[in-house]
Backbone of each chain as ProteinMPNN parsed JSONL, in Angstrom:
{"seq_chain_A": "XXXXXXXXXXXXXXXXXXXXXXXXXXXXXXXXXXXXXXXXXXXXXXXXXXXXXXXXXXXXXXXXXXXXXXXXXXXXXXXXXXXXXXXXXXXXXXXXXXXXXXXXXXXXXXXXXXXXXXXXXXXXXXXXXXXXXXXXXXX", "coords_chain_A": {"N_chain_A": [[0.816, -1.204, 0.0], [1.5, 1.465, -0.637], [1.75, 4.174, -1.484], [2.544, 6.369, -1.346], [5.18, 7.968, -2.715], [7.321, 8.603, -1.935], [8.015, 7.344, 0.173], [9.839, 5.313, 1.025], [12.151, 6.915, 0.493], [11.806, 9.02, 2.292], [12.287, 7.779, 4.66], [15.094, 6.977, 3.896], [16.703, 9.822, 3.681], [16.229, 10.191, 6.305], [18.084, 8.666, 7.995], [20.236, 9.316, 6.503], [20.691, 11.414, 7.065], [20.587, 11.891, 10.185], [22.938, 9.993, 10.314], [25.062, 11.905, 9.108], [24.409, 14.205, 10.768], [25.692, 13.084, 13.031], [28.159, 12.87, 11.965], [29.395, 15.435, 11.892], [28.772, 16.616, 14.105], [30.752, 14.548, 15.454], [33.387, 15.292, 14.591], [33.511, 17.866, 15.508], [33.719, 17.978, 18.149], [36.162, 16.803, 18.432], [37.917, 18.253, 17.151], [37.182, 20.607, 18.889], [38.096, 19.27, 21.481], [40.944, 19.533, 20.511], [41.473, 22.116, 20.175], [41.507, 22.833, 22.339], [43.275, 21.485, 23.865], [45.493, 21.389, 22.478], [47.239, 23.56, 21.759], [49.263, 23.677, 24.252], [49.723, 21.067, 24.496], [50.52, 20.593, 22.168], [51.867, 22.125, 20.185], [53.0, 24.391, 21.38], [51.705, 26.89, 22.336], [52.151, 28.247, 19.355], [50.834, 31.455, 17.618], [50.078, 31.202, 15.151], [49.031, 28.276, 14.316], [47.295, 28.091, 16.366], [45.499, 30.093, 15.736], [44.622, 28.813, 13.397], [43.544, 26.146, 14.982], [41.39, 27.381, 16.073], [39.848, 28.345, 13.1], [39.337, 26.198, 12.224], [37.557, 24.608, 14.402], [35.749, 26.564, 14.689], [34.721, 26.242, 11.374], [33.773, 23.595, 11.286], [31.718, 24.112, 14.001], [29.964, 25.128, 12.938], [29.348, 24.223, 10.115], [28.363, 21.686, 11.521], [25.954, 22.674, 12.721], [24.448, 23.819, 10.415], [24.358, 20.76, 9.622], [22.525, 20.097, 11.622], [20.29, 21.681, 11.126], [19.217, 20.673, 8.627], [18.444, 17.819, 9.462], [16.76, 18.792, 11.391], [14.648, 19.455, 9.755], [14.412, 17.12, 8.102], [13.103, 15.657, 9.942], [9.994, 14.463, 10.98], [6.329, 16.244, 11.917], [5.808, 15.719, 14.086], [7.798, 14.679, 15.272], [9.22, 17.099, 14.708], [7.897, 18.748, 16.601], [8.432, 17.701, 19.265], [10.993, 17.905, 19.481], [11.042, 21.396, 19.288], [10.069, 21.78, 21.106], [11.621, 20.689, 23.185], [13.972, 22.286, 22.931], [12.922, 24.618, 23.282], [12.572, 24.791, 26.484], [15.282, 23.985, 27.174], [16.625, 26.271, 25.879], [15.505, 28.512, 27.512], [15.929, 27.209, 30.093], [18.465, 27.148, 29.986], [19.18, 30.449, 29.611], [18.153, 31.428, 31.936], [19.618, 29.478, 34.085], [22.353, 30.912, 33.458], [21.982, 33.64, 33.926], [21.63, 33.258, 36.82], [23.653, 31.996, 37.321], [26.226, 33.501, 37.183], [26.419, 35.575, 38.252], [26.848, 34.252, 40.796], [29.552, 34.111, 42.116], [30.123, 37.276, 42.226], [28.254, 37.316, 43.948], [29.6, 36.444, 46.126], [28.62, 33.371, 46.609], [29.516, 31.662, 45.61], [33.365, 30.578, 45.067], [34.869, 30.085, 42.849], [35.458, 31.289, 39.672], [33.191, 31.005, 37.199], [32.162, 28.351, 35.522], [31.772, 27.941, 31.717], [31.997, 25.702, 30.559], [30.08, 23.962, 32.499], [27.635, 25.133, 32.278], [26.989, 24.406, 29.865], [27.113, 21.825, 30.125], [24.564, 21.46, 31.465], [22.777, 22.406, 29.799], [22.828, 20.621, 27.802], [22.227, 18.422, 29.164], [19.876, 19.043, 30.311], [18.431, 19.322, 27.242], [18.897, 16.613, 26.508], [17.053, 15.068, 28.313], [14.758, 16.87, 28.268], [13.963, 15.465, 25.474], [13.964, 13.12, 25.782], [11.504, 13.186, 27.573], [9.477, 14.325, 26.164], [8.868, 12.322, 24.144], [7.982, 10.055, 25.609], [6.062, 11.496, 26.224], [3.953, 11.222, 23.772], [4.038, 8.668, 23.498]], "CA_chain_A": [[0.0, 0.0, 0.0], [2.681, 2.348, -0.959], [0.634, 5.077, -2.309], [3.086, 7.575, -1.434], [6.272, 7.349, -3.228], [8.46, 8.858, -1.331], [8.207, 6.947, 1.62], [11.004, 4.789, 1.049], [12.756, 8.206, 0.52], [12.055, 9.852, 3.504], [13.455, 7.233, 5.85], [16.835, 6.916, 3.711], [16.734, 10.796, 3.722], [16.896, 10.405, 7.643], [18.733, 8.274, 8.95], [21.552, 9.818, 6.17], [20.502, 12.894, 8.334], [20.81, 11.497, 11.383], [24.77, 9.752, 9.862], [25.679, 13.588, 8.978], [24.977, 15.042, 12.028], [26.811, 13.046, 14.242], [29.773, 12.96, 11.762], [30.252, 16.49, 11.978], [29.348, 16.456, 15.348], [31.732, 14.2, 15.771], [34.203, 16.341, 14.132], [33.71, 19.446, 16.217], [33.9, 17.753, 19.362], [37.285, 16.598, 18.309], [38.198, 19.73, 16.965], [37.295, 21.306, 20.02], [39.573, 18.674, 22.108], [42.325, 19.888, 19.611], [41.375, 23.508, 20.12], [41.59, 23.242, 23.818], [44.478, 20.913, 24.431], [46.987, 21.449, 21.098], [47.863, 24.882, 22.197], [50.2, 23.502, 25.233], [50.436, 19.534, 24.378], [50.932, 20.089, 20.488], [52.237, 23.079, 19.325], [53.788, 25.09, 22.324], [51.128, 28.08, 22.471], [51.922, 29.3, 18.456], [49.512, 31.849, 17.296], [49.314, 30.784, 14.484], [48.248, 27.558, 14.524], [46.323, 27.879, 17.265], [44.53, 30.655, 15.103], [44.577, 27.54, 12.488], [42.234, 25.402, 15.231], [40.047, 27.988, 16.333], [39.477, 28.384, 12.479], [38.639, 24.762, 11.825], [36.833, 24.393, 15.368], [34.778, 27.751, 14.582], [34.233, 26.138, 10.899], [32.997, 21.876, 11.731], [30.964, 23.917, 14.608], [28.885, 25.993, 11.309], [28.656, 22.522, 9.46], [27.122, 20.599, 12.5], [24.629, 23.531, 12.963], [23.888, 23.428, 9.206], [23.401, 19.481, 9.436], [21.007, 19.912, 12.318], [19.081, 22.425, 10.455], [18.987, 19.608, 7.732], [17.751, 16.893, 10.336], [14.957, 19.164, 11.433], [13.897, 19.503, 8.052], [13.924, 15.68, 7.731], [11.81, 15.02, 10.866], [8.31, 14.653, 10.617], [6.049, 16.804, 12.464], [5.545, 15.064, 15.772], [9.527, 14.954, 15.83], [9.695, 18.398, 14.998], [7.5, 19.256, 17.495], [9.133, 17.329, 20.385], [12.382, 18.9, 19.487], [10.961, 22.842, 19.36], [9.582, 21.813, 22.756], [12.821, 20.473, 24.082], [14.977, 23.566, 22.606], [12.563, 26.07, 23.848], [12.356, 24.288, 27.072], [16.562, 24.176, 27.249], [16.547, 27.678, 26.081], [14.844, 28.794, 29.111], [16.611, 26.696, 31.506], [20.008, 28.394, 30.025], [19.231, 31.945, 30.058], [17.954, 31.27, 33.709], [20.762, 29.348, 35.069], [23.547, 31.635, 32.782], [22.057, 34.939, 34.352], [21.748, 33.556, 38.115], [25.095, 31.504, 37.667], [27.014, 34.343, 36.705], [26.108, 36.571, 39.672], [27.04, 33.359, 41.735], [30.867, 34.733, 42.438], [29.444, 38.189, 42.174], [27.476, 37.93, 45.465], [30.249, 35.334, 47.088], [28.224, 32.25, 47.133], [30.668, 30.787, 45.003], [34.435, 31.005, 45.238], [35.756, 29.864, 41.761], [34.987, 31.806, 38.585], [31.848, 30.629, 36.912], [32.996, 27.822, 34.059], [30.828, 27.944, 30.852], [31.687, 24.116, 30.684], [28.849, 23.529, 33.541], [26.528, 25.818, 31.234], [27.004, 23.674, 28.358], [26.589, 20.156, 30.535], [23.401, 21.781, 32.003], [21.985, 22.712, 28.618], [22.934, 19.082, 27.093], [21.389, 17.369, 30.265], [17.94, 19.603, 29.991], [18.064, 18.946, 26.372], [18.193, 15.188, 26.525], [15.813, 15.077, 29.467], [13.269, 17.308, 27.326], [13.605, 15.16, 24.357], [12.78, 12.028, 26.484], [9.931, 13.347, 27.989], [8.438, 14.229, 25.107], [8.753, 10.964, 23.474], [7.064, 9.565, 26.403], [4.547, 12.094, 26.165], [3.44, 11.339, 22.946], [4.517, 7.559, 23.157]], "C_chain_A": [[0.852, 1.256, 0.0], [2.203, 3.462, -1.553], [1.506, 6.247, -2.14], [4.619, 7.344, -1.893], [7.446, 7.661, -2.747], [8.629, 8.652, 0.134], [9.15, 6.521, 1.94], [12.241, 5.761, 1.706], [13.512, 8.977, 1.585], [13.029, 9.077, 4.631], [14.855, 6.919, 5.308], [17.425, 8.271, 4.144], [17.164, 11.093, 5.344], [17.726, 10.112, 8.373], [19.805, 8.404, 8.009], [21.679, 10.942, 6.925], [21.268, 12.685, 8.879], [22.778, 10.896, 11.033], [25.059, 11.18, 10.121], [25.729, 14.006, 10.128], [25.456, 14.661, 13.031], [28.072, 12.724, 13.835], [30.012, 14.215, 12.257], [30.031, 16.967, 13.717], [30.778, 15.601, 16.184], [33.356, 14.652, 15.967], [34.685, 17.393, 14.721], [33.739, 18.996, 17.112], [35.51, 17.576, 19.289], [37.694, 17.75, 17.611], [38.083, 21.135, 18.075], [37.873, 20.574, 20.964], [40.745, 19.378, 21.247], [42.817, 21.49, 19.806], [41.969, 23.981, 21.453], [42.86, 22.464, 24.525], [45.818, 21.18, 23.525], [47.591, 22.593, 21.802], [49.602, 24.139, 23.378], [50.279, 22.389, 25.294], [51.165, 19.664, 22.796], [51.927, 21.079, 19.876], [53.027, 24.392, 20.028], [53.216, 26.715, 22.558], [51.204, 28.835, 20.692], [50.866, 29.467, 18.105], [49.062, 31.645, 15.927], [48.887, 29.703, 14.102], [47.286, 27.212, 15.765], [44.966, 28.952, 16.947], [43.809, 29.347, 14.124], [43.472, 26.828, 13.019], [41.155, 25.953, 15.415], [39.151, 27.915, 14.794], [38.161, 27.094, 11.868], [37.469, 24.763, 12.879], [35.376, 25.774, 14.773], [33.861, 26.858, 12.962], [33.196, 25.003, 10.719], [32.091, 22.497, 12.643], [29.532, 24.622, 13.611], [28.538, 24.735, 10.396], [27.721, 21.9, 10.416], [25.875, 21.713, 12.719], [23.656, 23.381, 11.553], [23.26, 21.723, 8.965], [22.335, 19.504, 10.623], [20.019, 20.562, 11.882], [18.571, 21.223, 9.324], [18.279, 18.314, 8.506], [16.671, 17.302, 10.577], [14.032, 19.246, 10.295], [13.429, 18.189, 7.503], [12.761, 14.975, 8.502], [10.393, 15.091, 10.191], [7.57, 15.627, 11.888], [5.75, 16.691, 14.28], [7.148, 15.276, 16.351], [9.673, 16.159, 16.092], [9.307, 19.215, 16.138], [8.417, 19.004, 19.203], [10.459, 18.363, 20.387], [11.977, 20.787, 19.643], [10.947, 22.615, 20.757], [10.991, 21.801, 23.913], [13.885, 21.869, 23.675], [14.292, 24.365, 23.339], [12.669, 25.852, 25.967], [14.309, 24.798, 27.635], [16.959, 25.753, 27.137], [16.468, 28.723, 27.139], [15.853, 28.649, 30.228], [18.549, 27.697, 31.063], [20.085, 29.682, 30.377], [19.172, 32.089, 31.512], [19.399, 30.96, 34.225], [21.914, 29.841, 34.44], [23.422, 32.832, 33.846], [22.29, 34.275, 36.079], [23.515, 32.698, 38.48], [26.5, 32.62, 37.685], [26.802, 35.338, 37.494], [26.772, 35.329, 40.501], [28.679, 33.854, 42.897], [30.921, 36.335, 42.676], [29.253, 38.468, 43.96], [28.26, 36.553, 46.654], [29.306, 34.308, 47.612], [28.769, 31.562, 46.691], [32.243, 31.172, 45.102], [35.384, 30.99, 44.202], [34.702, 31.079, 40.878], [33.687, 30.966, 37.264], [32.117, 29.677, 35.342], [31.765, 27.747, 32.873], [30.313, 26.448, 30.405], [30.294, 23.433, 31.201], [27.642, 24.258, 32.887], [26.226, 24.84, 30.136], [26.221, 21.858, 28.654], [25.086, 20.54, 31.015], [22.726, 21.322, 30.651], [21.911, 21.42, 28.105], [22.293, 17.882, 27.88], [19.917, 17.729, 29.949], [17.325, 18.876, 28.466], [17.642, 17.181, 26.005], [17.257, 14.582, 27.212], [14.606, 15.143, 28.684], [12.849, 16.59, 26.193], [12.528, 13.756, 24.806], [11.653, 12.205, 27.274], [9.338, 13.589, 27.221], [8.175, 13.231, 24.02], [8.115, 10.343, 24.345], [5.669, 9.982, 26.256], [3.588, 11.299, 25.015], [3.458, 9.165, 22.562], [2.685, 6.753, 22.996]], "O_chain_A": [[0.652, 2.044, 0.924], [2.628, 3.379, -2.705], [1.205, 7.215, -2.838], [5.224, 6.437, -1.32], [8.497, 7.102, -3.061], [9.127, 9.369, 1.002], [9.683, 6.94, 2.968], [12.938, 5.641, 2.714], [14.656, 9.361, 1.83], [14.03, 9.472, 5.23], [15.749, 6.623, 6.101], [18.44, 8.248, 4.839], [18.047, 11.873, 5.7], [18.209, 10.816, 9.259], [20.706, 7.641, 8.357], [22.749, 11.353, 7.374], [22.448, 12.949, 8.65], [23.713, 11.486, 11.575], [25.276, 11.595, 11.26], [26.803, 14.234, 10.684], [25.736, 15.415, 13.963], [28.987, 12.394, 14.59], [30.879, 14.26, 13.13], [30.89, 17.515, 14.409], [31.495, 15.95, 17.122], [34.172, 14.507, 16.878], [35.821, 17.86, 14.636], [33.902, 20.043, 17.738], [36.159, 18.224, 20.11], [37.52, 18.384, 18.652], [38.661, 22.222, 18.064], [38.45, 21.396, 21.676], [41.587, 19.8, 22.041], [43.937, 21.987, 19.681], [42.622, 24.993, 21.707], [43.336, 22.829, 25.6], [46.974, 21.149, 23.949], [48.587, 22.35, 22.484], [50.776, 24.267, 23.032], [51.0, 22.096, 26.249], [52.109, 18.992, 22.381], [52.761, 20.684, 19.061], [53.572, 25.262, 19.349], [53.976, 27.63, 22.875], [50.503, 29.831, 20.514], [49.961, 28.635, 18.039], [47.908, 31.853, 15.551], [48.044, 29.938, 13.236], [46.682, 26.156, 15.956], [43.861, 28.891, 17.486], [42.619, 29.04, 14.195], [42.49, 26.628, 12.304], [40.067, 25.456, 15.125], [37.978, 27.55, 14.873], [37.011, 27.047, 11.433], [36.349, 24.908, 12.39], [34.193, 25.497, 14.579], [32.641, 26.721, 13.055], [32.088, 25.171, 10.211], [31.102, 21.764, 12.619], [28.329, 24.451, 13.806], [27.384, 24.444, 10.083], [26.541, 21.638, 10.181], [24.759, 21.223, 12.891], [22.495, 22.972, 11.535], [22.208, 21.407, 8.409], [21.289, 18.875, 10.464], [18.872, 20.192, 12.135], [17.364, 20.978, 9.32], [17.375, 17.829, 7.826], [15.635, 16.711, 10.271], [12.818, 19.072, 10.189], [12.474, 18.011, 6.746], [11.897, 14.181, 8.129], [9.943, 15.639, 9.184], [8.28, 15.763, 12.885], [5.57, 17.45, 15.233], [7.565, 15.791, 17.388], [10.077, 16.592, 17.171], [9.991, 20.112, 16.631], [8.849, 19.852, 19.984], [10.744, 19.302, 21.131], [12.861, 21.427, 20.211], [11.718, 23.185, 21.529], [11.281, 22.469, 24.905], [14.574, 22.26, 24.617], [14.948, 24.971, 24.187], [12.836, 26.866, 26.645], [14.528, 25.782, 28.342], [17.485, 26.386, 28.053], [17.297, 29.573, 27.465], [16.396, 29.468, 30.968], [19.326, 28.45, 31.651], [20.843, 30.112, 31.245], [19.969, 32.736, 32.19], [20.193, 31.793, 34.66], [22.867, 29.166, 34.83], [24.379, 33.118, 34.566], [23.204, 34.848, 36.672], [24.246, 32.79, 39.466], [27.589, 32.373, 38.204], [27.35, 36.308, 36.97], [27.653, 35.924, 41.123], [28.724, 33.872, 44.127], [31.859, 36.698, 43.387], [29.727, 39.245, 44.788], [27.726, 35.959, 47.591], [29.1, 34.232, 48.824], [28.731, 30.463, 47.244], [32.351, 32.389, 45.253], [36.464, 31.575, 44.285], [33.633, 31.572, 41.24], [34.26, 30.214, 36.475], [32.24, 30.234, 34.252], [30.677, 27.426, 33.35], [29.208, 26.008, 30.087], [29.596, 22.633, 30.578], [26.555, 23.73, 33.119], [25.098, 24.661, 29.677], [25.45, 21.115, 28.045], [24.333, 19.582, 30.841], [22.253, 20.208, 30.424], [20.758, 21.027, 27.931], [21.951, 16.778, 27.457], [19.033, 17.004, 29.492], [16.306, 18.194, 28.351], [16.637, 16.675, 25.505], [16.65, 13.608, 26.765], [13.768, 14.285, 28.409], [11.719, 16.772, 25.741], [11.373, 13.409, 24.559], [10.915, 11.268, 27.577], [8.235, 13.053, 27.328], [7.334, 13.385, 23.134], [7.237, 9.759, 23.709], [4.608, 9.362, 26.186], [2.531, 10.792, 25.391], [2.97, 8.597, 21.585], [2.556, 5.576, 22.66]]}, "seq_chain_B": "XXXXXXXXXXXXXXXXXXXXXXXXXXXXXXXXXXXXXXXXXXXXXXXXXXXXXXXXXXXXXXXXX", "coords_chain_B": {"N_chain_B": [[-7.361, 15.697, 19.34], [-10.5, 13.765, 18.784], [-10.527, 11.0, 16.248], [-11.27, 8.46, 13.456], [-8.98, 6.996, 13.106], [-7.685, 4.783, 13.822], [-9.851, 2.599, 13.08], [-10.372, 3.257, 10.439], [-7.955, 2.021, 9.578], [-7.868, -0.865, 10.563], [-9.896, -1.574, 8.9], [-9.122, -1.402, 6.758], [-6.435, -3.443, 6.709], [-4.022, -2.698, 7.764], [-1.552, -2.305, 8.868], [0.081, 0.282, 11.697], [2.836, 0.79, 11.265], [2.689, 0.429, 8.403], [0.99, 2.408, 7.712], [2.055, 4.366, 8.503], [4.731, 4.657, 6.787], [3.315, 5.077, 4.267], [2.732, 7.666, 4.431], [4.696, 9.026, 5.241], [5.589, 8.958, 7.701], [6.772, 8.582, 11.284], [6.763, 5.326, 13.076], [5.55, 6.428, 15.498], [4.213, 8.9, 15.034], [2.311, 8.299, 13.699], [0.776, 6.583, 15.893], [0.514, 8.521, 18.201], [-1.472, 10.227, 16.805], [-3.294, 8.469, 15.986], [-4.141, 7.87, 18.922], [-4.99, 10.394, 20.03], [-3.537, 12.157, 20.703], [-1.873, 13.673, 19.321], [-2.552, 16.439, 16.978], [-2.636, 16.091, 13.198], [-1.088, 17.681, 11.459], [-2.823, 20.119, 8.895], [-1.651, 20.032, 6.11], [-0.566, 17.199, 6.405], [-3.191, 15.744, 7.062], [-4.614, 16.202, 4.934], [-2.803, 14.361, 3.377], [-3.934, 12.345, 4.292], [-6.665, 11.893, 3.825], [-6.594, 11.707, 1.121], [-5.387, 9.522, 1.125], [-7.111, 7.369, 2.361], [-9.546, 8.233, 1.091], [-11.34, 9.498, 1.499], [-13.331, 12.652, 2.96], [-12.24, 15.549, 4.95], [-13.397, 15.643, 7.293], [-14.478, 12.932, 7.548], [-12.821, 11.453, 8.783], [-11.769, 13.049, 11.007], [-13.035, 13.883, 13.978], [-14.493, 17.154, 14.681], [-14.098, 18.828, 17.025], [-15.48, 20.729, 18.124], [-18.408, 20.374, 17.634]], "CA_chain_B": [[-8.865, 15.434, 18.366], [-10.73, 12.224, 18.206], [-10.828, 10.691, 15.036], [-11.334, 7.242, 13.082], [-7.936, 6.29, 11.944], [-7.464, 2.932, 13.849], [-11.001, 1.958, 12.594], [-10.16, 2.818, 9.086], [-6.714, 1.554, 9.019], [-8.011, -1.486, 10.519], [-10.835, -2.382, 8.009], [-7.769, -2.34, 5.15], [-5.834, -4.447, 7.051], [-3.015, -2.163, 7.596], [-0.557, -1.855, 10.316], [0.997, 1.493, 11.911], [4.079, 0.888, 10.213], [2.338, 0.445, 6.704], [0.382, 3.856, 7.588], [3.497, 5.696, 8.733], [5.431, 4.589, 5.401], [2.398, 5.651, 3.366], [2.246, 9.055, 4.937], [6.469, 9.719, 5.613], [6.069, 9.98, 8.909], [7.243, 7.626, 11.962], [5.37, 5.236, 13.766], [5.073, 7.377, 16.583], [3.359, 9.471, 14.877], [0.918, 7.479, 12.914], [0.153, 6.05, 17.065], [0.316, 9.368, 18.815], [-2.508, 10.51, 16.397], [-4.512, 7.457, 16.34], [-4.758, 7.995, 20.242], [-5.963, 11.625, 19.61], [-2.643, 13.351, 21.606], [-0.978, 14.869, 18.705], [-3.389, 16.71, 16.349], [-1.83, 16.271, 12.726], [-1.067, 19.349, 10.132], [-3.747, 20.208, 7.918], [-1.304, 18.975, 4.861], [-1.153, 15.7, 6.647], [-4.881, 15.445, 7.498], [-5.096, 16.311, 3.67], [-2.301, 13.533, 2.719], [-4.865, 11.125, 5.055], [-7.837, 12.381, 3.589], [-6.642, 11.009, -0.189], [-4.821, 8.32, 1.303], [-8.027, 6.641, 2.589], [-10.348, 8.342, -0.317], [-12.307, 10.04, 2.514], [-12.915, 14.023, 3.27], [-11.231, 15.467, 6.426], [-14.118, 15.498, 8.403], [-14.958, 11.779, 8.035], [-12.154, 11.034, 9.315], [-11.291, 13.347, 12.008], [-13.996, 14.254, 14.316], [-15.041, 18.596, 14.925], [-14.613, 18.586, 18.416], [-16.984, 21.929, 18.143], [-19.712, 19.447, 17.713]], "C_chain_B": [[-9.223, 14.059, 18.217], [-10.893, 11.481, 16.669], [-11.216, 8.861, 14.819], [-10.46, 6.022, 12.426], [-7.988, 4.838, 12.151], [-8.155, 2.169, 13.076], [-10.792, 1.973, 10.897], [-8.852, 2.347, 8.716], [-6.996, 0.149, 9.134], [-9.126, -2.548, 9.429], [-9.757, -2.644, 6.763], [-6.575, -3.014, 5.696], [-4.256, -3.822, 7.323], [-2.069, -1.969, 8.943], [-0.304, -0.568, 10.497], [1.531, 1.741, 10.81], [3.644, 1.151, 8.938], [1.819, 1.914, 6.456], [1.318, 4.962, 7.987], [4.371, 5.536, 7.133], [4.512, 5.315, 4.486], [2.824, 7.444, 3.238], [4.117, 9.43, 5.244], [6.385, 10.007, 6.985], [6.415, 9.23, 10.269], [5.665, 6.812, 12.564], [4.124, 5.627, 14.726], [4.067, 7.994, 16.463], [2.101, 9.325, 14.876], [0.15, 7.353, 15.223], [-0.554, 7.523, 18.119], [-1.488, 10.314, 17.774], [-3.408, 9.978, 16.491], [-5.351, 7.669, 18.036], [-5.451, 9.299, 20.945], [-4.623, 12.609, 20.752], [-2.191, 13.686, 21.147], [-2.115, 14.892, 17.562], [-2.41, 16.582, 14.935], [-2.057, 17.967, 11.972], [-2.368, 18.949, 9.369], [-2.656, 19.366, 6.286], [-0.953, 17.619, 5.172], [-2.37, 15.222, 6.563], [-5.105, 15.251, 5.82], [-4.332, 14.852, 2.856], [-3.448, 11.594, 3.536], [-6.038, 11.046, 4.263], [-7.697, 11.111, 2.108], [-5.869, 10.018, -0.125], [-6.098, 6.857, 1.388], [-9.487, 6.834, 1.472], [-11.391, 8.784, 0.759], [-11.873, 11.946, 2.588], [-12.651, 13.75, 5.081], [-12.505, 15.019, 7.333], [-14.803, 14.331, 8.76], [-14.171, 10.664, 8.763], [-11.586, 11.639, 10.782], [-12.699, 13.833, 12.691], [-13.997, 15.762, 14.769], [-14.921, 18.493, 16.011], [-15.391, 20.033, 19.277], [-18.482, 21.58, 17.812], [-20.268, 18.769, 18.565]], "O_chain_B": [[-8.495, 13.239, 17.659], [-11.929, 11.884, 16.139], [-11.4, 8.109, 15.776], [-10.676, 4.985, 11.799], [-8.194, 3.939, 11.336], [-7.659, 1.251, 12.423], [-10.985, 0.989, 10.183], [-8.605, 2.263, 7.513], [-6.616, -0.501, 8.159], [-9.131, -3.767, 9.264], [-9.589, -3.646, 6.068], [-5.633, -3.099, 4.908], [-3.315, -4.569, 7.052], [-2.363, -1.272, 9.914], [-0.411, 0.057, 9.442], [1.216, 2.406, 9.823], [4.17, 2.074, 8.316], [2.04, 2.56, 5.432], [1.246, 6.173, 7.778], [4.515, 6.561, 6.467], [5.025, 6.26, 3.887], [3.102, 8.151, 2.269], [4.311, 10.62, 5.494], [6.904, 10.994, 7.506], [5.48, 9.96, 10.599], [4.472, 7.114, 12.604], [2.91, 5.462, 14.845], [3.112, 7.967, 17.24], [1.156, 9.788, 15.515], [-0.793, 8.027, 15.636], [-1.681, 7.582, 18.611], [-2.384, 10.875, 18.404], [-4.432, 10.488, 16.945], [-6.55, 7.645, 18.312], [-6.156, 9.344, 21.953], [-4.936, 13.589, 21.428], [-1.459, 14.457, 21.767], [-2.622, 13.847, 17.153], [-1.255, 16.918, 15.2], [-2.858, 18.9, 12.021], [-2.844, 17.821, 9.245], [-3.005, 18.374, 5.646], [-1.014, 16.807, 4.249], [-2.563, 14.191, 5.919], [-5.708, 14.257, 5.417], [-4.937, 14.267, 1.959], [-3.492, 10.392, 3.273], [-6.41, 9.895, 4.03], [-8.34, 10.069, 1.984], [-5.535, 9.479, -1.181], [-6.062, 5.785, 0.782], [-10.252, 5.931, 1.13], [-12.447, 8.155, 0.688], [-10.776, 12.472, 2.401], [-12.718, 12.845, 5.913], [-12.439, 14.006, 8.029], [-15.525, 14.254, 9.754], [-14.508, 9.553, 9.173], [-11.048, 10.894, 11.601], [-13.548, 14.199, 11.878], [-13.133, 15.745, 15.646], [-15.884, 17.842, 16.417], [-15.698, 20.252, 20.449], [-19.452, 22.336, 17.753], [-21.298, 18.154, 18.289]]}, "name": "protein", "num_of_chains": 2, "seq": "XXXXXXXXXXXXXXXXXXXXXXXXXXXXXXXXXXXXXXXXXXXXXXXXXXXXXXXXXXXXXXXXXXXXXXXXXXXXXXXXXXXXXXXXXXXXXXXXXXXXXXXXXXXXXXXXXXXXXXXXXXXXXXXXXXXXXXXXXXXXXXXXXXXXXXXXXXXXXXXXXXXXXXXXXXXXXXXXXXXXXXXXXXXXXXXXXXXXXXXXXXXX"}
């Protein structure tokens, strides 16, 4: 009962998606290890190859954004939806805990300087959280 | 929205899966609609509509009625 012909289509269409964006994710994660450790294991601080990784790191992190724009485009609407939900959802929770984390050293309740690292694991925890709850939701 | 998909997917003998392939869209979907917790798009409803050879509204129920 194939009545639509590009059914086949769509699911090769995704899960080449889904390949893409965790090559170049892949890519920029390791490109950002390279970015953040080469400097003083690889290359002894020069500026210019350490302009060299930022370049690469700055350009694999513009590809993986471009293949996730391409993934959302592949989802179907129930996906897409889950995912707005979980971004807007993550969104939120960042701006929140960016602005009150960042006063944290500010008003001495903290004693180190405020790492963006722990911003980033937040945001990547909320986000996978939000995605699985809304796959439940809708399960 | 309540509708009649199970009932008409089931009189053609069709599985989820066969009605998510039809339509491009996961199984999830196809299920999360059938159970009336995700409403679809109007150009889905419309790719349902001439999938089953039915208008929208005999398939999805008005729930302003």
């Amino acid at each position: 009962m194939r009545s639509e012909k590009s059914a086949d289509n769509w699911q090769k269409d995704y899960k080449r998606s889904v390949k893409q964006l965790g090559l170049w994710t892949l890519l920029w994660v390791l490109s950002t290890a390279l970015l953040s450790f080469g400097p003083e294991a690889v290359w002894q601080f020069d500026a210019l190859f350490s302009l060299m990784a930022l370049g690469l790191n700055l350009l694999l992190g513009i590809m993986m954004v471009l293949a996730m724009v391409r993934h959302v485009h592949r989802m179907d609407e129930l996906e897409r939806k889950i995912f707005l939900d979980a971004s807007s959802f993550t969104l939120g929770i960042g701006v929140i805990a960016a602005t009150a984390y960042g006063t944290l050293e500010d008003i001495k309740l903290i004693a180190f300087e405020p790492d963006i690292a722990h911003l980033i694991l937040l945001m990547s925890l909320t986000f996978l959280l939000s995605v699985w709850v809304g796959n439940r939701r809708y399960r | 929205m309540k509708n009649r998909l199970k009932v008409l997917r089931a009189e053609r003998n069709w599985t989820q899966a066969d009605l998510a392939e039809a339509l491009s869209v996961s199984r999830q979907t196809v299920n999360a609609i059938e159970t009336g917790k995700f409403d679809p798009s109007l150009p889905l409803a419309f790719k349902l509509s001439r999938l089953f050879g039915l208008p929208i509204e005999a398939i999805f129920e008005d729930p302003a009625t």
